[in-house]
Structure formats: C-alpha cells, structure tokens
N, CA, C and O atoms as CSV, one atom per row, in Angstrom:
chain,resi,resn,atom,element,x,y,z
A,1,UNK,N,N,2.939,2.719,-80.351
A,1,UNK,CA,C,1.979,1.694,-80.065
A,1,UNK,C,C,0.607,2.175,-80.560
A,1,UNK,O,O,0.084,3.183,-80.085
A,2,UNK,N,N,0.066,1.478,-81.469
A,2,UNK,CA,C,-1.457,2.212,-81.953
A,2,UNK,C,C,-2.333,1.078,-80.801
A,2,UNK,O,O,-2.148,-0.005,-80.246
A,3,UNK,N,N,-3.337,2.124,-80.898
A,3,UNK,CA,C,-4.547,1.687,-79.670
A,3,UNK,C,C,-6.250,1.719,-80.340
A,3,UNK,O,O,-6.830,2.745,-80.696
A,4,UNK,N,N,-6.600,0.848,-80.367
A,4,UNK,CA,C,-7.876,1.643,-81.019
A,4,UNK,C,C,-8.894,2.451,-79.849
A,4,UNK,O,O,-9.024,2.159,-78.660
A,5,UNK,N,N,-9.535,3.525,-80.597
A,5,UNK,CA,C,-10.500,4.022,-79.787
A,5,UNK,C,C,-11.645,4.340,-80.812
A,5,UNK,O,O,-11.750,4.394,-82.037
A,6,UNK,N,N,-12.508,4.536,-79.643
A,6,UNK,CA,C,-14.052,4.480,-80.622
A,6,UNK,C,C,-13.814,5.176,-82.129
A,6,UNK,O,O,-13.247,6.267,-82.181
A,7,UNK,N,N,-14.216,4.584,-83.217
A,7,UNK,CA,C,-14.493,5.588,-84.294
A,7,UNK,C,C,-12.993,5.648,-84.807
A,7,UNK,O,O,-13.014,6.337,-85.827
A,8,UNK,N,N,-11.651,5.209,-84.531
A,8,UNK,CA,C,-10.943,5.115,-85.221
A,8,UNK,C,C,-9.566,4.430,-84.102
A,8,UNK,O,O,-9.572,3.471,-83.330
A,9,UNK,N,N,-8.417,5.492,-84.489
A,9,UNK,CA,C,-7.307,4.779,-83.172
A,9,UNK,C,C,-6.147,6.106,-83.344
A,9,UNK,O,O,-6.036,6.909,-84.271
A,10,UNK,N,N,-5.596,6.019,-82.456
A,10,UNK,CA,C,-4.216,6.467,-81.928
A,10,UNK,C,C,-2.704,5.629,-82.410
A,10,UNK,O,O,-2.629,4.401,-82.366
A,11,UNK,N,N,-1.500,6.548,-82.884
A,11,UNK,CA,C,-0.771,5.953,-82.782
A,11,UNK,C,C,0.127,6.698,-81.457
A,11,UNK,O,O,0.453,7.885,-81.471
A,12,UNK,N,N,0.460,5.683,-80.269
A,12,UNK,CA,C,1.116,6.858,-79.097
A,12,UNK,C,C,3.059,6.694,-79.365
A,12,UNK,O,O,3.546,5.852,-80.119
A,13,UNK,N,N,3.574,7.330,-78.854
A,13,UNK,CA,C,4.792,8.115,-78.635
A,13,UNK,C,C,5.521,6.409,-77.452
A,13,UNK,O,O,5.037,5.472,-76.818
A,14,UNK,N,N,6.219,6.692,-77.634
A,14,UNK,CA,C,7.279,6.132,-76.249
A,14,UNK,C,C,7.369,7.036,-75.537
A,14,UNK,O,O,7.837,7.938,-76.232
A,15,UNK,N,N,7.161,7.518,-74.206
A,15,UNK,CA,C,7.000,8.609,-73.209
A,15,UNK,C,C,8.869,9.464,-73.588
A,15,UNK,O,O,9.156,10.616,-73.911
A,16,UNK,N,N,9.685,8.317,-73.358
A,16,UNK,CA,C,10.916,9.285,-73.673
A,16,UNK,C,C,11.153,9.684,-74.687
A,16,UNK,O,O,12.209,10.316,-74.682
A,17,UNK,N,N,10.370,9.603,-76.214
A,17,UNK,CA,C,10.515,10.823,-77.335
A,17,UNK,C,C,9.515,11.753,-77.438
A,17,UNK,O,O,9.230,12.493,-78.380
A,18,UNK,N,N,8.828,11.580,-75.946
A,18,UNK,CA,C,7.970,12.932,-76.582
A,18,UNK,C,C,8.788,14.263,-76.432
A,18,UNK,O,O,9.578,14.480,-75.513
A,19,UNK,N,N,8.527,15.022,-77.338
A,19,UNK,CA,C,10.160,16.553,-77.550
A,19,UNK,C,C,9.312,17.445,-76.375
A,19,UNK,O,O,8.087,17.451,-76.258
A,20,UNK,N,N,9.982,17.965,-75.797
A,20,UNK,CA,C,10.192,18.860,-74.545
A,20,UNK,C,C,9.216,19.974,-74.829
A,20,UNK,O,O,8.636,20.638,-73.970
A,21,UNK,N,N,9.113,20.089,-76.030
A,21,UNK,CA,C,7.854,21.349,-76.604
A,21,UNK,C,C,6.536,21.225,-75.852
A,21,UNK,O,O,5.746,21.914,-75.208
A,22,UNK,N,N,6.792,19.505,-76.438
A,22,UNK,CA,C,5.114,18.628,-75.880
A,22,UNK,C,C,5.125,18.699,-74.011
A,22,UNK,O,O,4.233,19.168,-73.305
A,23,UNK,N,N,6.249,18.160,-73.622
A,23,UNK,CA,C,6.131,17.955,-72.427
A,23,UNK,C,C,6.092,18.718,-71.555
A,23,UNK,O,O,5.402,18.462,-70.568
A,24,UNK,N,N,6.819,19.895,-71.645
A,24,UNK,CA,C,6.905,21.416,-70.600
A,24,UNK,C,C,5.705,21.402,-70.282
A,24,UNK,O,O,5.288,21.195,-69.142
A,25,UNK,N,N,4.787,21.704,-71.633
A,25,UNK,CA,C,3.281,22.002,-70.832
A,25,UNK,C,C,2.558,21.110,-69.976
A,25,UNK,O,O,1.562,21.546,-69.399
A,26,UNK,N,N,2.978,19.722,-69.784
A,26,UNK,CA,C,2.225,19.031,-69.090
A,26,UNK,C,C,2.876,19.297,-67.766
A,26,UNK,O,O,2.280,19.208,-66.693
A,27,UNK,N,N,4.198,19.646,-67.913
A,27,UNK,CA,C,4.612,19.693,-66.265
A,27,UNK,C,C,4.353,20.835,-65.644
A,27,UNK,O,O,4.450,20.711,-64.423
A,28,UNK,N,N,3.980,22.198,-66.100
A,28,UNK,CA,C,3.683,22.586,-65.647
A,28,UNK,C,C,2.258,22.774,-65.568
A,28,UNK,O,O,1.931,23.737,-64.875
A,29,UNK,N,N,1.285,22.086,-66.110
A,29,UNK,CA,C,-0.244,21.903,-65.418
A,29,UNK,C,C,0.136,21.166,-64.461
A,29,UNK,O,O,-0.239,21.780,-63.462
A,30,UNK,N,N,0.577,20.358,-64.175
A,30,UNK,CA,C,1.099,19.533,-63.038
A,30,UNK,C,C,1.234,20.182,-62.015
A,30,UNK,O,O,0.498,20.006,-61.043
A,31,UNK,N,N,2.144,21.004,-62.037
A,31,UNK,CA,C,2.508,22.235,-61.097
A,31,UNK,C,C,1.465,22.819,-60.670
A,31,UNK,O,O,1.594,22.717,-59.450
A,32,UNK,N,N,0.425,23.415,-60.883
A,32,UNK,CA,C,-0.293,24.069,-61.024
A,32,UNK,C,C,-1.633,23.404,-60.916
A,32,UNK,O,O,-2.579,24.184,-60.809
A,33,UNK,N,N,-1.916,22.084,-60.924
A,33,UNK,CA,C,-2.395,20.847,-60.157
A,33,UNK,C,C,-2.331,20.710,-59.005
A,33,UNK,O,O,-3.359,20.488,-58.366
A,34,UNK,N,N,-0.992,20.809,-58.340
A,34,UNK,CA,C,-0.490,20.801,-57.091
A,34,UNK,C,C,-1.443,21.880,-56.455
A,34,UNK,O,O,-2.283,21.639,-55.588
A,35,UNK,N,N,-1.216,22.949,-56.949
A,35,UNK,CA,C,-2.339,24.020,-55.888
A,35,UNK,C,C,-3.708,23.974,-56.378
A,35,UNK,O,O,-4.084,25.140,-56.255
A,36,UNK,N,N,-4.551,23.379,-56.802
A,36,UNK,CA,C,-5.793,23.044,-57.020
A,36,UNK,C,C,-6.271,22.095,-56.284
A,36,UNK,O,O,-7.371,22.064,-55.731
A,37,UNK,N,N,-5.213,21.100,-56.271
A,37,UNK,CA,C,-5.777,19.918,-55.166
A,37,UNK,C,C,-5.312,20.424,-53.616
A,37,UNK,O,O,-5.973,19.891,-52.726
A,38,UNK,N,N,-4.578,21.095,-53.299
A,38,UNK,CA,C,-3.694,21.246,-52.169
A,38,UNK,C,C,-4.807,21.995,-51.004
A,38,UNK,O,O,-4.545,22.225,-49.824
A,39,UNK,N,N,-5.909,22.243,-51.616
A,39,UNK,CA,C,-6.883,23.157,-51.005
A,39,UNK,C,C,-7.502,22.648,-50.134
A,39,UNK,O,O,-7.275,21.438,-50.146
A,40,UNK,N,N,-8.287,22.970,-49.243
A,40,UNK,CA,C,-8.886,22.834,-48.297
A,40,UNK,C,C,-10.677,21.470,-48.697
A,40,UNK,O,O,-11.205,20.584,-48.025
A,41,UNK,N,N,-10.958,22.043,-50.045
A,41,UNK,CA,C,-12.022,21.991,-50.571
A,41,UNK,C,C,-12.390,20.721,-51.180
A,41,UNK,O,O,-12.360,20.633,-52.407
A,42,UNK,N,N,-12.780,19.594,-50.365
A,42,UNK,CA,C,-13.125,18.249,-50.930
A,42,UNK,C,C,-13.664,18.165,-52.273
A,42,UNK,O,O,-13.184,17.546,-53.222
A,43,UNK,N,N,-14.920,18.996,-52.229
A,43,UNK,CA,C,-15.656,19.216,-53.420
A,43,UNK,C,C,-15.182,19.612,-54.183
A,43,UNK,O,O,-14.401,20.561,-54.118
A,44,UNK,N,N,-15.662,18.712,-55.644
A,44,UNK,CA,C,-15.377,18.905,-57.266
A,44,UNK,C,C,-15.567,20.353,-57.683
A,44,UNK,O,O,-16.737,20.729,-57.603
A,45,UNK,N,N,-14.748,21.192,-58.080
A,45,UNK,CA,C,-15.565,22.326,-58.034
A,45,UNK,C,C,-14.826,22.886,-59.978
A,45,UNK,O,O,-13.754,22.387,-60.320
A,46,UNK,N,N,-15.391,23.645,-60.734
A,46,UNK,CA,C,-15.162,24.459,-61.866
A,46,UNK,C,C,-13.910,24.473,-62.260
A,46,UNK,O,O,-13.545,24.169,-63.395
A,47,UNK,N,N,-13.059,24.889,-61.187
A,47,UNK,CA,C,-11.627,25.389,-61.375
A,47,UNK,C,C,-10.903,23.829,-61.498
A,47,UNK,O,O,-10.301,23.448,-62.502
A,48,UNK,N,N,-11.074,23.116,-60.401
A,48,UNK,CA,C,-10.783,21.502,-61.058
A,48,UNK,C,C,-10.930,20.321,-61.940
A,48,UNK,O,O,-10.265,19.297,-62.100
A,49,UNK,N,N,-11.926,20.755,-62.417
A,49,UNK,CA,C,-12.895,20.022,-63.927
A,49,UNK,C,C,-12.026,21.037,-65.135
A,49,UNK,O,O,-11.574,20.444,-66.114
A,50,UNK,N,N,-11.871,22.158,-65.054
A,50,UNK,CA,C,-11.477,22.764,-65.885
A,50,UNK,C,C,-9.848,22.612,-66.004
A,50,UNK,O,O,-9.308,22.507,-67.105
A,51,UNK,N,N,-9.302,22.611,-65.087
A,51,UNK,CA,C,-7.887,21.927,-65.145
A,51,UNK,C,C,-7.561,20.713,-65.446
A,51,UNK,O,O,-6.657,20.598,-66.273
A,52,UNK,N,N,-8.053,19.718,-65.001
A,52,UNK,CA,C,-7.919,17.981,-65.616
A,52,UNK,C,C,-8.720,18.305,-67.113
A,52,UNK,O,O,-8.332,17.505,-67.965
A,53,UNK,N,N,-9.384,18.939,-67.456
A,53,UNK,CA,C,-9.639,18.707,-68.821
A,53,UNK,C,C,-8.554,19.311,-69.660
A,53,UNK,O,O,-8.278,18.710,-70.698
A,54,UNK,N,N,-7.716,20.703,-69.296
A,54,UNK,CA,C,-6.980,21.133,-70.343
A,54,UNK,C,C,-5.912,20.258,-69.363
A,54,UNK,O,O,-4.882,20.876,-69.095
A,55,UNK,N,N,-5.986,19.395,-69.003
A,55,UNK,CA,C,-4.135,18.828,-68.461
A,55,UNK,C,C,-4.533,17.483,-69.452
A,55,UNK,O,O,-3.790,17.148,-70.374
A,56,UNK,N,N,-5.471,16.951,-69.218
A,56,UNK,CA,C,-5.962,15.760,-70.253
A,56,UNK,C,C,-5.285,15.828,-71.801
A,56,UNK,O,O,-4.439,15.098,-72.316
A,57,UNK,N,N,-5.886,16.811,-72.243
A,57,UNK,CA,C,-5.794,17.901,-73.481
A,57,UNK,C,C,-4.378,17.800,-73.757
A,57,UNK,O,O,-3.955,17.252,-74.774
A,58,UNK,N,N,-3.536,18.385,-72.752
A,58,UNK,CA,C,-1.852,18.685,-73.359
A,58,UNK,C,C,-1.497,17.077,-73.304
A,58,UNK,O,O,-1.077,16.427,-74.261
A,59,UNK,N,N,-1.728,16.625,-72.118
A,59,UNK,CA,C,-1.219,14.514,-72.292
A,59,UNK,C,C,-1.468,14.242,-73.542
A,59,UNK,O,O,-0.519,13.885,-74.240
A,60,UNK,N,N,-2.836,14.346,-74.141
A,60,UNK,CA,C,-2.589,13.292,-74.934
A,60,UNK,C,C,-2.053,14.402,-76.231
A,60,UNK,O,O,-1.058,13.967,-76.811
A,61,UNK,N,N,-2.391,15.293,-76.578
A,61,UNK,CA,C,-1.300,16.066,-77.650
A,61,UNK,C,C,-0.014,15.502,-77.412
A,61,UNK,O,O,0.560,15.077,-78.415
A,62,UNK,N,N,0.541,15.404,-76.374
A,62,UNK,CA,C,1.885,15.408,-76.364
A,62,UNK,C,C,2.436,13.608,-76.370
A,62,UNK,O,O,3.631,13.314,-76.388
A,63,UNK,N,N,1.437,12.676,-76.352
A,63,UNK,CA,C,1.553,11.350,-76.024
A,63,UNK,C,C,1.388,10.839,-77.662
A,63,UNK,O,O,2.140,10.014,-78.180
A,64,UNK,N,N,0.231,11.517,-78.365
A,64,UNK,CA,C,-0.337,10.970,-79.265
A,64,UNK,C,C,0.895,11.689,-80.514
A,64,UNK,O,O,1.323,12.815,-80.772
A,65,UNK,N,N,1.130,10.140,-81.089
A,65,UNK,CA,C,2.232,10.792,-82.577
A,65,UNK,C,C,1.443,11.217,-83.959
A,65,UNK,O,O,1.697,11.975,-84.895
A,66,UNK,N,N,0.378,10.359,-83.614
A,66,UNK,CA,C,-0.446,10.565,-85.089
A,66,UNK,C,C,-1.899,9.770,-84.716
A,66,UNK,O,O,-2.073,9.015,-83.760
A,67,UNK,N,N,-2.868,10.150,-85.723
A,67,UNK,CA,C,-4.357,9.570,-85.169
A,67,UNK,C,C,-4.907,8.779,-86.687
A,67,UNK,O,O,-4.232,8.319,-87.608
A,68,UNK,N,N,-6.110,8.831,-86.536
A,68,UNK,CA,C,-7.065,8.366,-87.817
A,68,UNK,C,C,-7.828,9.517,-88.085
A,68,UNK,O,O,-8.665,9.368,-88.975
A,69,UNK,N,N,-7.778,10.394,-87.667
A,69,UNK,CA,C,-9.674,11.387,-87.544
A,69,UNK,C,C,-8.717,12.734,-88.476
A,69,UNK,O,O,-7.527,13.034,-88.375
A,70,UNK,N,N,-9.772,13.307,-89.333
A,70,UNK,CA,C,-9.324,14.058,-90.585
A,70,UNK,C,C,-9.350,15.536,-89.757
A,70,UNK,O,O,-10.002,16.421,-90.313
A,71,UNK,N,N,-8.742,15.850,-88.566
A,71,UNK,CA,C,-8.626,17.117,-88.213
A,71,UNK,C,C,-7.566,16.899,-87.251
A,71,UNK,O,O,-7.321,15.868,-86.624
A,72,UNK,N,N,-6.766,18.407,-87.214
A,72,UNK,CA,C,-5.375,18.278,-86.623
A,72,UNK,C,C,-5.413,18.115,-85.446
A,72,UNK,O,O,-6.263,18.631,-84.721
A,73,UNK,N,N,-4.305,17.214,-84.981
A,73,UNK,CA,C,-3.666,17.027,-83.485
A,73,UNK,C,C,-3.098,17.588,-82.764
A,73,UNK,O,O,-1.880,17.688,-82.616
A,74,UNK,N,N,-4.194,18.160,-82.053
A,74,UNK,CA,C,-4.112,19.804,-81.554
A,74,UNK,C,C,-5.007,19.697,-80.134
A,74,UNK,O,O,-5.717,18.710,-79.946
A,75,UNK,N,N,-4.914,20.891,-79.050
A,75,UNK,CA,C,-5.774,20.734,-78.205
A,75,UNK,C,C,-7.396,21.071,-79.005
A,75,UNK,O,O,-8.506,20.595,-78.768
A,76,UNK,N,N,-7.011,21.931,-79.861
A,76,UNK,CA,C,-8.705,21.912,-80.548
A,76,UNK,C,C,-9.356,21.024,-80.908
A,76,UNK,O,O,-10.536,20.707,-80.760
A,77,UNK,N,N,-8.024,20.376,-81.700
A,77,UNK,CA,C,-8.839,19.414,-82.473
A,77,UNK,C,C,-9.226,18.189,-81.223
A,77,UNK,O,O,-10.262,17.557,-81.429
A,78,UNK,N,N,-8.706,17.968,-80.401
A,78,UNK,CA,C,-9.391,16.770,-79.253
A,78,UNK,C,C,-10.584,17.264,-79.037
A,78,UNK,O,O,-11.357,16.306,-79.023
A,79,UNK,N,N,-11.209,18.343,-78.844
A,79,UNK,CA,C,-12.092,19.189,-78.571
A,79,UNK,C,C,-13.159,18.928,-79.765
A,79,UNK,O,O,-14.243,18.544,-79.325
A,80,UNK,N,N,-13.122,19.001,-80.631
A,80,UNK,CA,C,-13.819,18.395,-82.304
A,80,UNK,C,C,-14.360,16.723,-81.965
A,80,UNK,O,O,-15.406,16.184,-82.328
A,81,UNK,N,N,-13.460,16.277,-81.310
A,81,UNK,CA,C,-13.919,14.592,-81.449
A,81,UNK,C,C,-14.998,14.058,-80.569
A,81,UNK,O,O,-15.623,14.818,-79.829
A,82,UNK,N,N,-15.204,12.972,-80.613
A,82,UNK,CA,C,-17.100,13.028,-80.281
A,82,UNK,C,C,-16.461,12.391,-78.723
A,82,UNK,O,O,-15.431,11.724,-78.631
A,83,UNK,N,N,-17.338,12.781,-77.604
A,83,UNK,CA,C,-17.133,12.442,-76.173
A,83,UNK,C,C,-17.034,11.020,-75.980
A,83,UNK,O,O,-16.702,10.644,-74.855
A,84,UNK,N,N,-17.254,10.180,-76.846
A,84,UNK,CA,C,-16.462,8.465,-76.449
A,84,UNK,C,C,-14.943,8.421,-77.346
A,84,UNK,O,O,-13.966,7.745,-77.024
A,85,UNK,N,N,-15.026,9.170,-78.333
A,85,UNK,CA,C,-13.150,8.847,-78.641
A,85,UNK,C,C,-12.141,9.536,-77.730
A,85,UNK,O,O,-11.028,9.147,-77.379
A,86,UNK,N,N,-12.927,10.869,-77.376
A,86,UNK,CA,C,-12.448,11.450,-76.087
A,86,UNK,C,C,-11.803,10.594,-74.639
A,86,UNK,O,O,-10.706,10.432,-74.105
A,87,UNK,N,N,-13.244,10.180,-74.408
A,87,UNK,CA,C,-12.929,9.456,-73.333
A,87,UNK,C,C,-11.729,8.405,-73.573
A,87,UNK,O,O,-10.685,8.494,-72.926
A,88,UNK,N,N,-11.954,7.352,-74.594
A,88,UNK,CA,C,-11.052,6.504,-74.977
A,88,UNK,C,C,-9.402,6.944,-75.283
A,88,UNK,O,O,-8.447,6.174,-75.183
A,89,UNK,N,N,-9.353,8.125,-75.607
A,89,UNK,CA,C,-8.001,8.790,-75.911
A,89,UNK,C,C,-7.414,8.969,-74.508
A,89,UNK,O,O,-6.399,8.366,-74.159
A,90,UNK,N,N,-8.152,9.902,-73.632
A,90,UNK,CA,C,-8.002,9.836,-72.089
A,90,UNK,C,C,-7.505,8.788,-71.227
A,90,UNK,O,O,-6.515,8.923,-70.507
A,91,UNK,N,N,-8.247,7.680,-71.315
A,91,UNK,CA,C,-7.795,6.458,-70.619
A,91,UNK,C,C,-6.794,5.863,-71.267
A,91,UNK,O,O,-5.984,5.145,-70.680
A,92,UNK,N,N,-6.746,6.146,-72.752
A,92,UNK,CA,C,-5.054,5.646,-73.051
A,92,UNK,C,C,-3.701,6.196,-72.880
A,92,UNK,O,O,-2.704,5.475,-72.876
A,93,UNK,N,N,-3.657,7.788,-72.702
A,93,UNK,CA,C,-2.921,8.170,-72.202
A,93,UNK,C,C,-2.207,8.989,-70.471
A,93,UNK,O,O,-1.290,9.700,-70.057
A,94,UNK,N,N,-3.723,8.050,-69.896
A,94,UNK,CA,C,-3.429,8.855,-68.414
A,94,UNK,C,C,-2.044,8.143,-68.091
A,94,UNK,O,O,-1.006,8.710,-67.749
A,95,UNK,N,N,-2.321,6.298,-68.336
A,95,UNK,CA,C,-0.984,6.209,-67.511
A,95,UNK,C,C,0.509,6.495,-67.283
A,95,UNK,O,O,1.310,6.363,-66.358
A,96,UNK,N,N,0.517,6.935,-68.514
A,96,UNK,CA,C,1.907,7.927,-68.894
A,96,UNK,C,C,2.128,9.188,-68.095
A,96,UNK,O,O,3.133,9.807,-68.442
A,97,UNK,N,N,1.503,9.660,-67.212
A,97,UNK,CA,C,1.182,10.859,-66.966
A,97,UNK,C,C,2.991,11.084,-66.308
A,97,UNK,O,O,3.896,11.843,-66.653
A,98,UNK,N,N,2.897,10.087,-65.315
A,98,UNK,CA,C,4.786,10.277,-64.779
A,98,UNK,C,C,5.622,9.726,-65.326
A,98,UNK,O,O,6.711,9.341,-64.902
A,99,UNK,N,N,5.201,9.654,-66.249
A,99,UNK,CA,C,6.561,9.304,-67.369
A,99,UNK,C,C,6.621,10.420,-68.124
A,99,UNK,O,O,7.339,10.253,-69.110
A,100,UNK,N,N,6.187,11.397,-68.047
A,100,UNK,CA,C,6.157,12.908,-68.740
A,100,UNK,C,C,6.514,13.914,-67.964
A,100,UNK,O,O,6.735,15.045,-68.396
A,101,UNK,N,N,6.609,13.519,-66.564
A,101,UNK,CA,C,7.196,14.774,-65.285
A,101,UNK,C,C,8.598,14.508,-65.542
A,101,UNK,O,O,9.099,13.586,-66.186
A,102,UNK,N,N,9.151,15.485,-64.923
A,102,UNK,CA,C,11.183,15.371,-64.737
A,102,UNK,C,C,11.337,15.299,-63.623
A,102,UNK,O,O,10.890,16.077,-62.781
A,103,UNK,N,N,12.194,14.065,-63.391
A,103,UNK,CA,C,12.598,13.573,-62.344
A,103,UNK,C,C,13.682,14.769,-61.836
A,103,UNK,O,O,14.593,15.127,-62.583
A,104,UNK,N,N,13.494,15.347,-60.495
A,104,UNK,CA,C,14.298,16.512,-59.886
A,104,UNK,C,C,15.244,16.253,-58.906
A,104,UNK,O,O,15.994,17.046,-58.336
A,105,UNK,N,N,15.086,14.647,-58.729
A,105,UNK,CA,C,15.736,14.223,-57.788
A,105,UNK,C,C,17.103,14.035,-57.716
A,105,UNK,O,O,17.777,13.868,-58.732
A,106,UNK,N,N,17.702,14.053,-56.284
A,106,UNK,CA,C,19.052,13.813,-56.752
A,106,UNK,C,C,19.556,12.201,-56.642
A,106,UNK,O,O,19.384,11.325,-55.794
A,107,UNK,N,N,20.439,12.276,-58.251
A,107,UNK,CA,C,21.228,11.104,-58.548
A,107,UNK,C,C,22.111,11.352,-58.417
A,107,UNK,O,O,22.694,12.229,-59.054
A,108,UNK,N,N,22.627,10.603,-57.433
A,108,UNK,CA,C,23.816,10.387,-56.766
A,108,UNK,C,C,24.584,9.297,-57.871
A,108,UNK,O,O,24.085,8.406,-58.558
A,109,UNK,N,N,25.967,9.746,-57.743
A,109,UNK,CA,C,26.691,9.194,-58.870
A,109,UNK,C,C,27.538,8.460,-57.829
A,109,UNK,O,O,27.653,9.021,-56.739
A,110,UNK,N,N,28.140,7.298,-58.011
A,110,UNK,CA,C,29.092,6.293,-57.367
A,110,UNK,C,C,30.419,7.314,-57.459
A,110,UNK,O,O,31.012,7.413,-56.384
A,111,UNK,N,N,30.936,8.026,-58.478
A,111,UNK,CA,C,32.606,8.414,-58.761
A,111,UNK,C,C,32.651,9.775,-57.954
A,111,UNK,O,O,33.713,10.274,-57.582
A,112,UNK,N,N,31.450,10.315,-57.722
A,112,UNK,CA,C,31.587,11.542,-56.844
A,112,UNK,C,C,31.540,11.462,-55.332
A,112,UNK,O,O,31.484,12.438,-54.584
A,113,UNK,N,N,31.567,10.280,-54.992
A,113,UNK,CA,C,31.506,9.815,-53.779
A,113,UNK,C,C,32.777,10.126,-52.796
A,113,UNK,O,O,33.771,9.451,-53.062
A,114,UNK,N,N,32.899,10.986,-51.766
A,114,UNK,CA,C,34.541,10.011,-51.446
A,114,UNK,C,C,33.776,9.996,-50.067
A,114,UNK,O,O,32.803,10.517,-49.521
A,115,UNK,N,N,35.380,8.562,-49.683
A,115,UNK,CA,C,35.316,8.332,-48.274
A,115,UNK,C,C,36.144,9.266,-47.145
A,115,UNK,O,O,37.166,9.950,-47.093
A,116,UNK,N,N,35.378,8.976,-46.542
A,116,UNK,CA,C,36.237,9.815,-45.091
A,116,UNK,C,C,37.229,8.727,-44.225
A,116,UNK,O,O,37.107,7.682,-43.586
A,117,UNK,N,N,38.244,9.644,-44.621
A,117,UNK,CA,C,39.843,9.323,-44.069
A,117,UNK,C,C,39.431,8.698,-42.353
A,117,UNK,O,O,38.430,9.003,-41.703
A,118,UNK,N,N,40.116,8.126,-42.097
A,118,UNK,CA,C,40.581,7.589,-40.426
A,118,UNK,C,C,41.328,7.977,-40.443
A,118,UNK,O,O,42.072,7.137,-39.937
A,119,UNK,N,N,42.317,9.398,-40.851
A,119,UNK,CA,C,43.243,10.047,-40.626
A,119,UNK,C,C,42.773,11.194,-39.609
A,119,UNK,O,O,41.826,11.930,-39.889
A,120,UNK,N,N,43.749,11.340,-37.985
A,120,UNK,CA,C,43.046,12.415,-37.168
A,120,UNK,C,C,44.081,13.341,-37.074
A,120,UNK,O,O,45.281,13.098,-37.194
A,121,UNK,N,N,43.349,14.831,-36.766
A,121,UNK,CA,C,44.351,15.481,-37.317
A,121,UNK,C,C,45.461,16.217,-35.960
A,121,UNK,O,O,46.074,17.282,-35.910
A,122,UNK,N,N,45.360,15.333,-35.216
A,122,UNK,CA,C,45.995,15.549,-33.857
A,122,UNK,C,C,47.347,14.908,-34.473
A,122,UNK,O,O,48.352,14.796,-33.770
C-alpha cells in the first residue's frame, strides 16, 4: 500500500510478509517495552523517549518495502529524513504494531479434543 508522506511516500508491506529478520526485532523492543512502562514512574523520562524512538525505527524498517528518498532503508537512514517525513512515516506505521507481535496463545484445535466417557470404572 503506498502512503504519501511529506516530501515524498512509502510503499508498506502486508504485516504477514514482513520476513522474521524484520520482525524479531520489533518483538523484542516490545518485550523490553513491557519493563519500561511497568515502572512505578508516571513521568516521561530519557530511557522511554529513547525506546519508542528506536522501537518506531525497527516498525517502520520492518513495515516499509520501499520509499522515494535517495538514501537506504535502514534505521539510519530514517534518522537522515527531515522530522515531518519522520513523523508522517510514524503515524503510518504505528497501527501495525500487533500485527507484528506473535501470537503465543494457545490454539486449541477441534481434532485434539476428546470427550470424557460416561463410562465408570466401578
């Protein structure tokens, strides 16, 4: 899906082909999210500005398939682009954010199911 953003545009990914290379790293800033927010500490502080920016950073590397802007698609290169294509890249790929975690949950399968007998063993 291309998107425009300031100064040029994005072409993004379908969340389920982004390759596992891209995605590991977002799940585990995620992880590692978890204990940044989990803290006691209402206030915005260094260590949390500095984490949503490199978690920002791996999203959209890993969201974005290809761009317009003549430098590579890289966490550096997001870093190169001027603070409104930034921003605009950001807001196009936050909402994907859980469509990039792995679901850990358990799926229960219908065929592995069994029932319990009314057979007693008296």
């Amino acid at each position: 899906m291309k998107v425009e953003v300031f100064n040029g545009w994005i072409e993004l990914r379908d969340p389920e082909l982004v390759p596992e290379r891209l995605r590991r790293p977002v799940f585990n800033m995620s992880v590692k999210g978890a204990g940044i927010m989990s803290g006691d500490n209402d206030q915005v502080n260094t260590e949390a500005i500095n984490f949503f920016s490199d978690f920002n950073d791996l999203l959209a590397v890993a969201m974005i398939e290809s761009w317009s802007f003549n430098i590579p698609l890289s966490v550096d290169g997001m870093l190169d682009l001027p603070g409104k294509t930034y921003d605009d890249i950001r807001e196009a790929v936050t909402p994907f954010v859980s469509d990039l975690i792995p679901d850990f949950g358990v799926d229960v399968d219908p065929k592995a199911i069994t029932e319990t007998s009314n057979v007693s063993d008296g």
